[in-house]
N, CA, C and O atoms as CSV, one atom per row, in Angstrom:
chain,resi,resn,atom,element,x,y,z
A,1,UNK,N,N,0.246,14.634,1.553
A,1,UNK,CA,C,-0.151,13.247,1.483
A,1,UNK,C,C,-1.045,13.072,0.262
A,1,UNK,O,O,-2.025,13.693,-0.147
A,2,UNK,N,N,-0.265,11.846,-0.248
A,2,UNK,CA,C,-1.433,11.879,-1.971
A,2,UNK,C,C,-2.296,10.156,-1.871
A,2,UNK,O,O,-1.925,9.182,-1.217
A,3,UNK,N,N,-3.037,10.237,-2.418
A,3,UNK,CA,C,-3.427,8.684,-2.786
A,3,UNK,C,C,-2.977,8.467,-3.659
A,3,UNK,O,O,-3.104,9.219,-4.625
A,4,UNK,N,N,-1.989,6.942,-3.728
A,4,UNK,CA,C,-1.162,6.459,-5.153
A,4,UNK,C,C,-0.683,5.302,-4.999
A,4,UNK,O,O,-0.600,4.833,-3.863
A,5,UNK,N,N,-0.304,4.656,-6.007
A,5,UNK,CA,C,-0.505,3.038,-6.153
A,5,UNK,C,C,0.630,2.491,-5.207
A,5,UNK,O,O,1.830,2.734,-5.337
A,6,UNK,N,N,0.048,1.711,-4.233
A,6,UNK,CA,C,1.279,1.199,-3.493
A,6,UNK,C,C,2.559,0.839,-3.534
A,6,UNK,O,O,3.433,0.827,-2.667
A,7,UNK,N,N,2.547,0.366,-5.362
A,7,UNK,CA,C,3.874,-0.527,-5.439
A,7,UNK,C,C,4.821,0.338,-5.845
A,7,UNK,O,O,5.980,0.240,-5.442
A,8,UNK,N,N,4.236,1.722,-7.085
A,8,UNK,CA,C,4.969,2.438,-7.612
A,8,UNK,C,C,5.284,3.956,-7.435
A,8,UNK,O,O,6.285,4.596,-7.757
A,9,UNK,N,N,4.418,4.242,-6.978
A,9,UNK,CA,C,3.948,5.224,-6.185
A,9,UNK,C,C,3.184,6.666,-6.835
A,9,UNK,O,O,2.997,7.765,-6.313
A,10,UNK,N,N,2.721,5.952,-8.681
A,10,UNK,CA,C,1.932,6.876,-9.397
A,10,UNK,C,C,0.586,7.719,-8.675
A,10,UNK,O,O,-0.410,7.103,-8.293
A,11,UNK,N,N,0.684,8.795,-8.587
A,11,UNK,CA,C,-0.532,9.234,-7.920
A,11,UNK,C,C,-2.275,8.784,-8.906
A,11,UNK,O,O,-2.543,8.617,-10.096
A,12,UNK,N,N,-2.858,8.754,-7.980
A,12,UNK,CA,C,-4.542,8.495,-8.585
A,12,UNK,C,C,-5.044,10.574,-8.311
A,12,UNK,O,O,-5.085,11.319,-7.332
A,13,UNK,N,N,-5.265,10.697,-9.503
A,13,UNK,CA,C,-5.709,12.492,-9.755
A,13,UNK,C,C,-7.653,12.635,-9.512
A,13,UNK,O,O,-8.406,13.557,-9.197
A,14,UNK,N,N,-7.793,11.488,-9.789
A,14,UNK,CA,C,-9.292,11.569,-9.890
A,14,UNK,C,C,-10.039,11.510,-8.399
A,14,UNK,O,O,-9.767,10.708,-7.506
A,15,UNK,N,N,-10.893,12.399,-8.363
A,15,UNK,CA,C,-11.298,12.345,-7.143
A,15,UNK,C,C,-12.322,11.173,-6.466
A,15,UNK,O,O,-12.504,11.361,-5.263
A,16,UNK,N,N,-12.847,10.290,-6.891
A,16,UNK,CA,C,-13.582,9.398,-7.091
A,16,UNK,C,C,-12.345,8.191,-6.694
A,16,UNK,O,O,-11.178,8.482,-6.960
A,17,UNK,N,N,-12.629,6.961,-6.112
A,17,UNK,CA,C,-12.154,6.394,-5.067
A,17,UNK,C,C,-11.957,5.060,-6.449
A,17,UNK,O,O,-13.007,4.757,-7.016
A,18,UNK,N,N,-11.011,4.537,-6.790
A,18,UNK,CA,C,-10.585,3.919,-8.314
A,18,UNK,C,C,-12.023,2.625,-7.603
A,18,UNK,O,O,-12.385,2.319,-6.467
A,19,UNK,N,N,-12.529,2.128,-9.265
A,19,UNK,CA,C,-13.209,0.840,-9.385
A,19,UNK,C,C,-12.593,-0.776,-9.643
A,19,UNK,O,O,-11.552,-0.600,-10.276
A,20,UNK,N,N,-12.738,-1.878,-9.481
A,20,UNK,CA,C,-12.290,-2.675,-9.228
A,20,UNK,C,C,-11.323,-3.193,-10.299
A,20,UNK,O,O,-10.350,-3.940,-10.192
A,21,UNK,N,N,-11.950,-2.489,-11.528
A,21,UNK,CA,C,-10.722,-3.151,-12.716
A,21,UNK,C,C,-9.611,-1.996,-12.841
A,21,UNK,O,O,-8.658,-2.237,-13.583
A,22,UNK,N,N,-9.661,-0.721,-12.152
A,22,UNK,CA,C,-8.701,0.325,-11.942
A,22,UNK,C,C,-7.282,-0.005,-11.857
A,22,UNK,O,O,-6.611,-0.199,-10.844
A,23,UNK,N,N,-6.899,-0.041,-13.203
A,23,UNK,CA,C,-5.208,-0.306,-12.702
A,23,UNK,C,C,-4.230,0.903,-12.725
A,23,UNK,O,O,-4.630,1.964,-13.205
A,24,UNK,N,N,-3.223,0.819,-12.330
A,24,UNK,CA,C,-2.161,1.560,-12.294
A,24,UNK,C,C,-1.784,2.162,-13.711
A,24,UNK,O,O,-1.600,1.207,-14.465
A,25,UNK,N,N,-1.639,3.078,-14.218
A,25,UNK,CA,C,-1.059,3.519,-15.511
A,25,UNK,C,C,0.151,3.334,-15.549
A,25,UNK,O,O,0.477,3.304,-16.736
A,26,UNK,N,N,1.402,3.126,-14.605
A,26,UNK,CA,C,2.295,3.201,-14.657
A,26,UNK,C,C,2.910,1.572,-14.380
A,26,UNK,O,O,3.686,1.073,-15.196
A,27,UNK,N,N,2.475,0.838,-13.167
A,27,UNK,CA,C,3.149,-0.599,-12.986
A,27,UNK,C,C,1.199,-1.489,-13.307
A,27,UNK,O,O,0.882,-2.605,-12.894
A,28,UNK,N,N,0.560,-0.818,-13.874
A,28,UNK,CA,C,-0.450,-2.092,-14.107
A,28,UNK,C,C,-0.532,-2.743,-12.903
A,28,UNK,O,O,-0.589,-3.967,-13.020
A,29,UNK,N,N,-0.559,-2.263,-11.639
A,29,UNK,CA,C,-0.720,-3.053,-10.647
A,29,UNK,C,C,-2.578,-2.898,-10.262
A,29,UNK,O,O,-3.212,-1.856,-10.426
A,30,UNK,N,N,-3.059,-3.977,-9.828
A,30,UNK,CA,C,-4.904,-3.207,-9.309
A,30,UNK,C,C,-4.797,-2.091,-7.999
A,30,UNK,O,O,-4.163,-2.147,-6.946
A,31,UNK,N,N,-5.571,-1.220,-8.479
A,31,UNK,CA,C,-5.309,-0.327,-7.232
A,31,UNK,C,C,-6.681,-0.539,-6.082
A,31,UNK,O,O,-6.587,-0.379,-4.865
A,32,UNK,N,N,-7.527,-0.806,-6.588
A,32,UNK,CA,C,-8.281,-1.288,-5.354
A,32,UNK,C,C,-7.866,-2.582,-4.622
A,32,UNK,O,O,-8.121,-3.722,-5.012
A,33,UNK,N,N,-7.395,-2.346,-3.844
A,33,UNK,CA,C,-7.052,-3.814,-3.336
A,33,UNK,C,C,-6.691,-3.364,-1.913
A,33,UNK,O,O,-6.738,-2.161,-1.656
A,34,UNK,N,N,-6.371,-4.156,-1.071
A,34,UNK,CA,C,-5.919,-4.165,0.522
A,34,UNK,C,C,-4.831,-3.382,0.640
A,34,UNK,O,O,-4.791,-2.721,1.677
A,35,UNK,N,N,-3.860,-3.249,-0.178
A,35,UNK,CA,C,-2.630,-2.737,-0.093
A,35,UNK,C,C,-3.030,-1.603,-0.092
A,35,UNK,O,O,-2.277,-0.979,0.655
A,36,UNK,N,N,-4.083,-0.694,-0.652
A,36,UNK,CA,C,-3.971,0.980,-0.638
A,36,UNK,C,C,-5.094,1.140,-0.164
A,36,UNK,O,O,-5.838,1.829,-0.861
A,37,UNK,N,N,-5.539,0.727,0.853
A,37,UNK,CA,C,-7.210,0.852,1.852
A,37,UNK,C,C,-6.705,1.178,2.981
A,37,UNK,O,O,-5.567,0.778,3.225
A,38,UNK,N,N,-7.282,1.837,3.782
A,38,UNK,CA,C,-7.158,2.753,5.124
A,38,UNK,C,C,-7.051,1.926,6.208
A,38,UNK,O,O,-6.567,2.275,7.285
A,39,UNK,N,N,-7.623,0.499,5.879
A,39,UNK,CA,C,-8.060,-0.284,6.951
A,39,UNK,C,C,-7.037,-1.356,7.037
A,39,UNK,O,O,-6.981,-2.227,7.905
A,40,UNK,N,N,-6.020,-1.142,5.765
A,40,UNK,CA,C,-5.010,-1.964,5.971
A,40,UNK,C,C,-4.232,-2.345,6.981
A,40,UNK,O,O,-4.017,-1.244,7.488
A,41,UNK,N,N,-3.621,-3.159,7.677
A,41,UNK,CA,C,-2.782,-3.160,8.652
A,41,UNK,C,C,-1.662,-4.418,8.770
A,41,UNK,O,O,-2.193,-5.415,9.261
A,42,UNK,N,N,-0.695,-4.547,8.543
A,42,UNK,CA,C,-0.356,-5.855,8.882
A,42,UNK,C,C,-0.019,-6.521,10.468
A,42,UNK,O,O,0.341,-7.686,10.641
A,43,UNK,N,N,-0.160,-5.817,11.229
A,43,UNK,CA,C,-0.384,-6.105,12.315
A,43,UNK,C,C,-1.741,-6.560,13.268
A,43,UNK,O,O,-1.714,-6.908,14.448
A,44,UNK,N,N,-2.771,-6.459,12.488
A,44,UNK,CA,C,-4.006,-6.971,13.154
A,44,UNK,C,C,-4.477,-8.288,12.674
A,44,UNK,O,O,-3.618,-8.898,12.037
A,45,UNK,N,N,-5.724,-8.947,12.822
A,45,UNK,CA,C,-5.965,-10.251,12.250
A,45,UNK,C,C,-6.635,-9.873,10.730
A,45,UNK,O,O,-7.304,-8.855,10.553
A,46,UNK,N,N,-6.386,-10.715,9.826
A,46,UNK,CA,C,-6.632,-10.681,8.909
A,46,UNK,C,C,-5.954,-9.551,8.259
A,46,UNK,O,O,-6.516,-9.259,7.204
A,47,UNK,N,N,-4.999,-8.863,8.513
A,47,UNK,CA,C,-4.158,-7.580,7.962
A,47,UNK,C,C,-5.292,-6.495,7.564
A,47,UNK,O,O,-5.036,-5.814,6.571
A,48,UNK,N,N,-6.646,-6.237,8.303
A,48,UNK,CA,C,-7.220,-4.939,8.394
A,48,UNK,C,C,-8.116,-4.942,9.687
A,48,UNK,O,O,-8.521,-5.919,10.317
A,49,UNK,N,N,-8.377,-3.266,9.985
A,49,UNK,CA,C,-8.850,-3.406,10.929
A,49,UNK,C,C,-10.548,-2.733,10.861
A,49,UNK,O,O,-11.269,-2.130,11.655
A,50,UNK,N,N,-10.648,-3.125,9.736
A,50,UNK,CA,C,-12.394,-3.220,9.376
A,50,UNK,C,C,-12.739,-4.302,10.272
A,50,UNK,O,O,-12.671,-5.367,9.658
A,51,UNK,N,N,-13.108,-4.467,11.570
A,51,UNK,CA,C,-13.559,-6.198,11.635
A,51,UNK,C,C,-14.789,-6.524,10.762
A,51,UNK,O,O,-14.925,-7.747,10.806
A,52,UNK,N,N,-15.741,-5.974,9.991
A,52,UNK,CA,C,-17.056,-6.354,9.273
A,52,UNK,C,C,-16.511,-6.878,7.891
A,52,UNK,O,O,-17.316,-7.281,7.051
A,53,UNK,N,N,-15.468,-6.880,7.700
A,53,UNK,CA,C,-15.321,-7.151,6.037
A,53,UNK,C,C,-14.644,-8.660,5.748
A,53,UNK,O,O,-13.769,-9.111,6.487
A,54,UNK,N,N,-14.986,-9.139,4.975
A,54,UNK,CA,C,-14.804,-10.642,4.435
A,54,UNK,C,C,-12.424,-11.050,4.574
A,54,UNK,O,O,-11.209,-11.039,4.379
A,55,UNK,N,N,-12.793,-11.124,4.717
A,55,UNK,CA,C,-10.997,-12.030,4.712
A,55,UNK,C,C,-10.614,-12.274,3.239
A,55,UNK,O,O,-10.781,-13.269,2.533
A,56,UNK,N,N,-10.022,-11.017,2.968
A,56,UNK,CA,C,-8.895,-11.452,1.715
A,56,UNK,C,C,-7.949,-11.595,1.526
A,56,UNK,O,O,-7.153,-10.716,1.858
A,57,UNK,N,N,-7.376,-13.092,0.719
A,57,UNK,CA,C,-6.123,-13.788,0.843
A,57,UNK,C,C,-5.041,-13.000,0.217
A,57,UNK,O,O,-3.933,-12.988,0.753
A,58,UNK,N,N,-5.294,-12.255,-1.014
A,58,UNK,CA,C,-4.336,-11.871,-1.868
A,58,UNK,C,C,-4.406,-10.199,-1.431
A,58,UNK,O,O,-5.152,-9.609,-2.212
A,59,UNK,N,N,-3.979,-9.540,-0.670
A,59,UNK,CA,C,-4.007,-8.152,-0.374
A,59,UNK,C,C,-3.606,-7.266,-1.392
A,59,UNK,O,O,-3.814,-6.068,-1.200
A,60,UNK,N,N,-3.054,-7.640,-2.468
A,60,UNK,CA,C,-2.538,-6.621,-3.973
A,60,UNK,C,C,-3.034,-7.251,-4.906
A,60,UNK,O,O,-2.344,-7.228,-5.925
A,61,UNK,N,N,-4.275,-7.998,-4.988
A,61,UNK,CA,C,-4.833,-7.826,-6.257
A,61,UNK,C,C,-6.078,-7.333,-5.585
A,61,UNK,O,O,-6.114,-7.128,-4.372
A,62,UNK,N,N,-7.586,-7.054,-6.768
A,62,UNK,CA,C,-8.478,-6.426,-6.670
A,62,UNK,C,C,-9.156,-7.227,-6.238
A,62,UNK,O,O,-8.966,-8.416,-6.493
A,63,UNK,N,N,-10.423,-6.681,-5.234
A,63,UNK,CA,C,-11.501,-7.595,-4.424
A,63,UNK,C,C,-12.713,-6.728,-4.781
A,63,UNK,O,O,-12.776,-5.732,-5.502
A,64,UNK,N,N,-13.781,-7.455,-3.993
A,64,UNK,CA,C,-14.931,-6.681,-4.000
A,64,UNK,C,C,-15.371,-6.148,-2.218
A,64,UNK,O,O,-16.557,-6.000,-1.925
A,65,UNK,N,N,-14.601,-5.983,-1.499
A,65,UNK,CA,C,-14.713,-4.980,-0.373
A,65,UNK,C,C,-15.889,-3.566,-0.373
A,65,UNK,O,O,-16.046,-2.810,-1.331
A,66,UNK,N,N,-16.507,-3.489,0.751
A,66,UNK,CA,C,-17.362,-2.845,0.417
A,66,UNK,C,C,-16.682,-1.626,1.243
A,66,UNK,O,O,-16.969,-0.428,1.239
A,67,UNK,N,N,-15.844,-2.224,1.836
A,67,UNK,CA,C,-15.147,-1.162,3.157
A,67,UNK,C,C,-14.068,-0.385,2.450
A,67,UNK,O,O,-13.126,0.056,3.108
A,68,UNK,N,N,-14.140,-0.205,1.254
A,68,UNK,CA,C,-12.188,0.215,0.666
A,68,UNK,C,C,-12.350,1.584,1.053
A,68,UNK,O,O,-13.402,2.158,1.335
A,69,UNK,N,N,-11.398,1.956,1.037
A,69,UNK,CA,C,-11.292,3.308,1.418
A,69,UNK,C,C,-9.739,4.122,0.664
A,69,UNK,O,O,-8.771,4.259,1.413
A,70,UNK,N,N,-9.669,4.454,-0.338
A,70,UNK,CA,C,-8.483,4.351,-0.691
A,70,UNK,C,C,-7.662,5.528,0.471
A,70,UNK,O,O,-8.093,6.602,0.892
A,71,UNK,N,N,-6.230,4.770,0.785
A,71,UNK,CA,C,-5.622,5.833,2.083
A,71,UNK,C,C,-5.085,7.367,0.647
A,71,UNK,O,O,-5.074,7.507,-0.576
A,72,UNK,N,N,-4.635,8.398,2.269
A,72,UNK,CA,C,-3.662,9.036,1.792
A,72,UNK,C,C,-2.916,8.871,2.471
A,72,UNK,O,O,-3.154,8.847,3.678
A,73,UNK,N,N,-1.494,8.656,1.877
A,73,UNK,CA,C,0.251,9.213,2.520
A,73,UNK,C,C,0.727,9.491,2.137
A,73,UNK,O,O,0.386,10.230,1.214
A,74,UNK,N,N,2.419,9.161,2.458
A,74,UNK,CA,C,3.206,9.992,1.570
A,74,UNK,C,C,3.995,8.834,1.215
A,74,UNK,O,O,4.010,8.029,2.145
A,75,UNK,N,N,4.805,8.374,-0.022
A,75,UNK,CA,C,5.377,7.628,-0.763
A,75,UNK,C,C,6.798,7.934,-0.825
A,75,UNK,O,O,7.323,8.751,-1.582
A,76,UNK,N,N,7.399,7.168,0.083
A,76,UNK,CA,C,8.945,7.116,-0.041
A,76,UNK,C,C,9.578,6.329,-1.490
A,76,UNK,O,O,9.533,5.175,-1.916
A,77,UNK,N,N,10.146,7.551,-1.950
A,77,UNK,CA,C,10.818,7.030,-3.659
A,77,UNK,C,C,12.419,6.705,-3.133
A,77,UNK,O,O,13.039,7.406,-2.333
A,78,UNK,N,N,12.816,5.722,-3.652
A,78,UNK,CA,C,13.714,5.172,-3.460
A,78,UNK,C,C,14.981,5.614,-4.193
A,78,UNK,O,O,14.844,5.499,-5.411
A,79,UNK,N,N,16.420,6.184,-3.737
A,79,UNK,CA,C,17.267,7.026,-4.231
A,79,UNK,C,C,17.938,6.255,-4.968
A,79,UNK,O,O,18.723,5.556,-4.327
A,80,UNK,N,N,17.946,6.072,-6.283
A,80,UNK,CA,C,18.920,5.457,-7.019
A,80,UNK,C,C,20.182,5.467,-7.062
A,80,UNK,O,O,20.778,4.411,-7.278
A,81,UNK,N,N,20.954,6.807,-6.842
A,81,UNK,CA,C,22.524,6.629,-6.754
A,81,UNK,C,C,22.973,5.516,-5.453
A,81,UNK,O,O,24.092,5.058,-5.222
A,82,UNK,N,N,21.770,5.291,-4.767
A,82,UNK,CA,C,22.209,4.150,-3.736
A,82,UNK,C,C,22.089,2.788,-3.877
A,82,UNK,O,O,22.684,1.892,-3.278
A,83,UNK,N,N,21.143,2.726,-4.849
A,83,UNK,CA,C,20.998,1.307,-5.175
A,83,UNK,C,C,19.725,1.041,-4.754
A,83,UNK,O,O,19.532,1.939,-3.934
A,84,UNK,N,N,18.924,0.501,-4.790
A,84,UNK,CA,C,17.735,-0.576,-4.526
A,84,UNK,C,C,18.347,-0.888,-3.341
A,84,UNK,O,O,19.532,-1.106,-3.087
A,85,UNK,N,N,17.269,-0.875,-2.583
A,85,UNK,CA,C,17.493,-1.646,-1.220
A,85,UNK,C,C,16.138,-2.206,-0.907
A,85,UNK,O,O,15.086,-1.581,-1.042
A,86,UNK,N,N,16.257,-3.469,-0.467
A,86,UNK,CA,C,15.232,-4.100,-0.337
A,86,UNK,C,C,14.080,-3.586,1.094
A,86,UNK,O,O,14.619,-2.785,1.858
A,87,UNK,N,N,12.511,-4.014,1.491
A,87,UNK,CA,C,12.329,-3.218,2.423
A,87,UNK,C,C,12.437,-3.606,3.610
A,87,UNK,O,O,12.235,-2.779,4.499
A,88,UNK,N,N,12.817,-5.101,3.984
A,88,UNK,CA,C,13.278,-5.692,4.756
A,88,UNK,C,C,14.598,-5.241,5.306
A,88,UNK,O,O,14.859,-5.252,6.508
A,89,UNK,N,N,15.413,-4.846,4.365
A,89,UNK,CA,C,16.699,-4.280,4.721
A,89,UNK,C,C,16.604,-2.641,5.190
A,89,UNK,O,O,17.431,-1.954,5.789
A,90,UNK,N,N,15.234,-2.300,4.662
A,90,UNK,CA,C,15.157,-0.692,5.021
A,90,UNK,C,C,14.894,-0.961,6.696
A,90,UNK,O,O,15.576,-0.443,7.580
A,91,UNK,N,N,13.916,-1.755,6.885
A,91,UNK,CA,C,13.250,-2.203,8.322
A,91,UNK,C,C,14.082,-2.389,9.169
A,91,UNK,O,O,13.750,-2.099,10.319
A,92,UNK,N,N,15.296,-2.870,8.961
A,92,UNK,CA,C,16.509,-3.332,9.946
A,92,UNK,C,C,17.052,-2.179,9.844
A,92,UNK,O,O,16.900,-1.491,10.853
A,93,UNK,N,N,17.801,-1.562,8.757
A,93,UNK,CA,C,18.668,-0.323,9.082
A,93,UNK,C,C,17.415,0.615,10.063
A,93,UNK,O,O,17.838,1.139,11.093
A,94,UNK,N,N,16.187,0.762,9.773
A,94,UNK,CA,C,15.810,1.719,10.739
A,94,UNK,C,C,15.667,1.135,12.305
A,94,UNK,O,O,15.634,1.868,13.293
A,95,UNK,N,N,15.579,-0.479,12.343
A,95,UNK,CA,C,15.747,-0.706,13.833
A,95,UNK,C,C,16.901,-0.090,14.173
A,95,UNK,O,O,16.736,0.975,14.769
A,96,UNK,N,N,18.156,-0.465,13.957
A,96,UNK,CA,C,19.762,-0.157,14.096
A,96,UNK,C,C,19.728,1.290,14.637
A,96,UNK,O,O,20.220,1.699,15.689
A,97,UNK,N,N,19.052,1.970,13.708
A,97,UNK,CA,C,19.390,3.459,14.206
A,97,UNK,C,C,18.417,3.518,15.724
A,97,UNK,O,O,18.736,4.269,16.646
A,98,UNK,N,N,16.891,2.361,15.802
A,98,UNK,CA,C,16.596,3.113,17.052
A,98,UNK,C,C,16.919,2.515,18.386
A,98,UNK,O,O,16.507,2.889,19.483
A,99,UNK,N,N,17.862,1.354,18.061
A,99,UNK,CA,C,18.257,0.583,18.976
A,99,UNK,C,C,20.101,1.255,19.694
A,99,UNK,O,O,20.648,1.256,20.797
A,100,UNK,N,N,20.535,1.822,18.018
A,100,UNK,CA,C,21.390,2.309,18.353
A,100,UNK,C,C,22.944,1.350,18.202
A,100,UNK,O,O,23.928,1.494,18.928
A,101,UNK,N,N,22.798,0.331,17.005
A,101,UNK,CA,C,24.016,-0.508,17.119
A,101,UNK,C,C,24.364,0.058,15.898
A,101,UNK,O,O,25.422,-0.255,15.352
């Protein structure tokens, strides 16, 4: 499990937890932001489950959170001889398989 930018999946090497103008070297995306914090969730209110921290609207750009926590996981790279598949469409093919149609 690595810490790395949500959208692209460049790893962050530095051990130090990125600062707010920290962007991505690879998609320029901000890496402090909601999208790569521990507390992320899209299933709870406000999509984290810090309840002490302020409500931010834009979850992939940079905030001033005092709670960030950058996560570790693991980053599913997407197989090109298959094509792009969107992740909505990944979400359904994996219902299918656990529903079984």
């Amino acid at each position: 499990m690595t810490r790395h930018c949500f959208k692209c999946g460049k790893d962050w090497t530095l051990s130090n937890a990125p600062g707010r103008r920290d962007t991505c070297e690879k998609c320029d995306t901000d890496l402090r932001c909601c999208r790569n914090c521990v507390h992320y969730d899209i299933v709870v209110a406000h999509q984290c489950r810090e309840r002490r921290a302020e409500p931010v609207d834009e979850k992939d750009r940079a905030n001033y959170c005092e709670y960030f926590d950058f996560v570790r996981r693991n980053f599913k790279k997407i197989d090109p001889s298959q094509g792009e598949i969107s992740r909505e469409e990944a979400a359904k093919d994996t219902l299918r398989k656990l529903l079984g149609d």
